[in-house]
C-alpha positions as CSV (number, residue, x, y, z in Angstrom):
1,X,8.0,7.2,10.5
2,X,11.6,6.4,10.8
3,X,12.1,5.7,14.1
4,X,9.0,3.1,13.8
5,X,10.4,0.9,11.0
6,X,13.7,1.1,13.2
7,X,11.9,0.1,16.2
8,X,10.1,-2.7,14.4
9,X,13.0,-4.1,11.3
10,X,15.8,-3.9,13.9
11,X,14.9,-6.6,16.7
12,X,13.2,-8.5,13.5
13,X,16.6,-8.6,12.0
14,X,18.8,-9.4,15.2
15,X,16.0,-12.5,15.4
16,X,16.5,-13.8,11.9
17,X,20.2,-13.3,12.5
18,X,20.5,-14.8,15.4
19,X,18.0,-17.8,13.9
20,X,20.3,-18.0,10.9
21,X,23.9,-18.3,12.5
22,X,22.6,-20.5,15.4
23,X,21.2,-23.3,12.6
24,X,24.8,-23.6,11.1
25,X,23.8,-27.1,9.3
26,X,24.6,-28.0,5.5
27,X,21.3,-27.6,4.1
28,X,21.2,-29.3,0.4
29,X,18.6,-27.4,-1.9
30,X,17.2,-29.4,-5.2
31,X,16.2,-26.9,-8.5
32,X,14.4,-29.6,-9.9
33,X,13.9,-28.9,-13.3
34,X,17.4,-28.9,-14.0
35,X,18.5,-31.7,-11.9
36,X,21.2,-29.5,-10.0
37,X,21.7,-29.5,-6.0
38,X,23.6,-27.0,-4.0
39,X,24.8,-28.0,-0.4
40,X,25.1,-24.8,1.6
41,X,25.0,-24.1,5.2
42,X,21.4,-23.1,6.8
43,X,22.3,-19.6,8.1
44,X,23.8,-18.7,3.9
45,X,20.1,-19.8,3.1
46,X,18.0,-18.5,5.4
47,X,20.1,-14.7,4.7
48,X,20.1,-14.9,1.3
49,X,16.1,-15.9,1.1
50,X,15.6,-13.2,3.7
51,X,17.6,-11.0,0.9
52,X,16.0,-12.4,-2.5
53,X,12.4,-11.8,-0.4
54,X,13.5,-8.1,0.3
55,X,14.3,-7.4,-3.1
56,X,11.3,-8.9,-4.5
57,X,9.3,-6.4,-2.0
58,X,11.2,-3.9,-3.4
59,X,10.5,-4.7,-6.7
60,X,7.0,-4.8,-6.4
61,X,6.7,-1.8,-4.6
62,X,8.8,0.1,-7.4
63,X,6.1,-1.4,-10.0
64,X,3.5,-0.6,-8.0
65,X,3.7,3.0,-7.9
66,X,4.9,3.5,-11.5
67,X,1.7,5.2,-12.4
68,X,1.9,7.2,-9.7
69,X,5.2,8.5,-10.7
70,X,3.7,8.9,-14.2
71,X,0.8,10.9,-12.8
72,X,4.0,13.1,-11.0
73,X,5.9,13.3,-13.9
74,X,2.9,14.6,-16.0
75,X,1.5,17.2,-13.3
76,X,5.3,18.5,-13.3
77,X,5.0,19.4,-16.8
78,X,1.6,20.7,-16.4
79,X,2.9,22.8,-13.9
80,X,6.2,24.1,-15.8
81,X,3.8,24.5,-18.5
82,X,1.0,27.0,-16.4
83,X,3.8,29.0,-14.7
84,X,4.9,30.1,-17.7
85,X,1.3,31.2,-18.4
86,X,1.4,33.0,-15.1
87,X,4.5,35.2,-16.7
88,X,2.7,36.2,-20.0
89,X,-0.1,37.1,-18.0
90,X,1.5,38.9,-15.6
91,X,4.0,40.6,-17.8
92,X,0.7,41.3,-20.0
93,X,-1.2,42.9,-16.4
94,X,1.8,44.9,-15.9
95,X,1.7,46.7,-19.3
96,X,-1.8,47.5,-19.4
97,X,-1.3,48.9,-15.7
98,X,1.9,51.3,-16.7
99,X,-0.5,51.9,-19.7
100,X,-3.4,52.8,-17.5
101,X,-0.6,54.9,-15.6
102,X,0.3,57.0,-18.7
103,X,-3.5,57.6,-19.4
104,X,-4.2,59.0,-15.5
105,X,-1.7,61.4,-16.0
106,X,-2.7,62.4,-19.3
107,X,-6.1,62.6,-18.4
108,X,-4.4,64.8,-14.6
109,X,-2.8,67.1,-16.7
110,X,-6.0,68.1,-19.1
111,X,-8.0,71.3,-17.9
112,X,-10.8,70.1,-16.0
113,X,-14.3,71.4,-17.4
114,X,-15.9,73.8,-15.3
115,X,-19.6,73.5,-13.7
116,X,-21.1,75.4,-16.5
117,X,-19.3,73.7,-18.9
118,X,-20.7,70.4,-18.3
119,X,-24.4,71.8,-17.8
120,X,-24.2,73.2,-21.1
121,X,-22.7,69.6,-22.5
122,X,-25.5,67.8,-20.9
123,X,-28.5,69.7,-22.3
124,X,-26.9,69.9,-25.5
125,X,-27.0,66.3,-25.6
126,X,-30.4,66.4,-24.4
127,X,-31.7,68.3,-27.1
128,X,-29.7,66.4,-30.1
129,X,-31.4,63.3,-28.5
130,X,-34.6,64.5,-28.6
131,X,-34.6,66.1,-31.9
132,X,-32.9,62.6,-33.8
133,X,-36.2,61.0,-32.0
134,X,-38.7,63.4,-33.5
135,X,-37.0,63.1,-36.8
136,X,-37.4,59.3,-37.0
C-alpha cells in the first residue's frame, strides 16, 4: 500500500512544486472581515494552502475514526479483562485434574473386588430393592 501512495503523492507533489515555484508573482490576499491584506509571492501560497489542506485532511481523518479507536480501546480491556478469566479457569482445571490424579491412585491402590464379590453385591441389592417395594 506504500509503494502506491508513493507512486501516486510523489509526481503529484513534483507537479504542484514545480506549479508553485514557476508562478513566482506577488500574490495580495484580502481577510475581509478584518480589513487586513498580506502581499506574498504565489509559490509561498500555493505551498502553504497545499499544507493548511493536508492538515485539515489529517484532521478530519483523525476525527473520523475516533470511535473506532474507542471501540479498540474498549475491546482491549475486554480482552485484558477475559484473559484473566482464562487463568482462574485454567488454574481452577488444573486443580481438579491433580485432584482427579490423587483420587485414580487412591482408587489403583484399593484391593479390587473379586467376581464373586460383586455377584453377591448385586443380588444383595436386588433383594433390599425388592423388599423396600413390598413394604410400601
Amino acid at each position: 500500500m506504500g509503494f502506491i501512495k508513493m507512486l501516486i503523492g510523489l509526481p503529484l507533489l513534483i507537479i504542484i512544486l514545480i506549479f508553485a515555484f514557476v508562478n513566482n508573482d506577488l500574490a495580495t490576499f484580502n481577510l475581509w472581515p478584518f480589513y487586513f491584506e498580506v502581499t506574498v509571492s504565489l509559490s509561498v501560497a500555493v505551498v502553504f494552502f497545499i499544507l493548511l489542506g493536508f492538515i485539515l485532511g489529517m484532521l478530519w481523518m483523525w476525527l473520523s475514526y475516533a470511535p473506532v479507536r474507542k471501540a479498540l480501546r474498549q475491546q482491549k480491556k475486554q480482552n485484558k479483562k477475559l484473559s484473566k478469566e482464562q487463568q482462574k479457569l485454567v488454574e481452577k482445571v488444573s486443580g481438579l485434574q491433580s485432584d482427579l490424579d490423587t483420587m485414580k491412585a487412591a482408587d489403583a491402590r484399593q484391593p479390587k473386588p473379586s467376581l464373586g464379590q460383586r455377584l453377591k453385591k448385586i443380588f444383595s441389592r436386588t433383594s433390599q430393592e425388592g423388599e423396600s417395594s413390598d413394604a410400601n
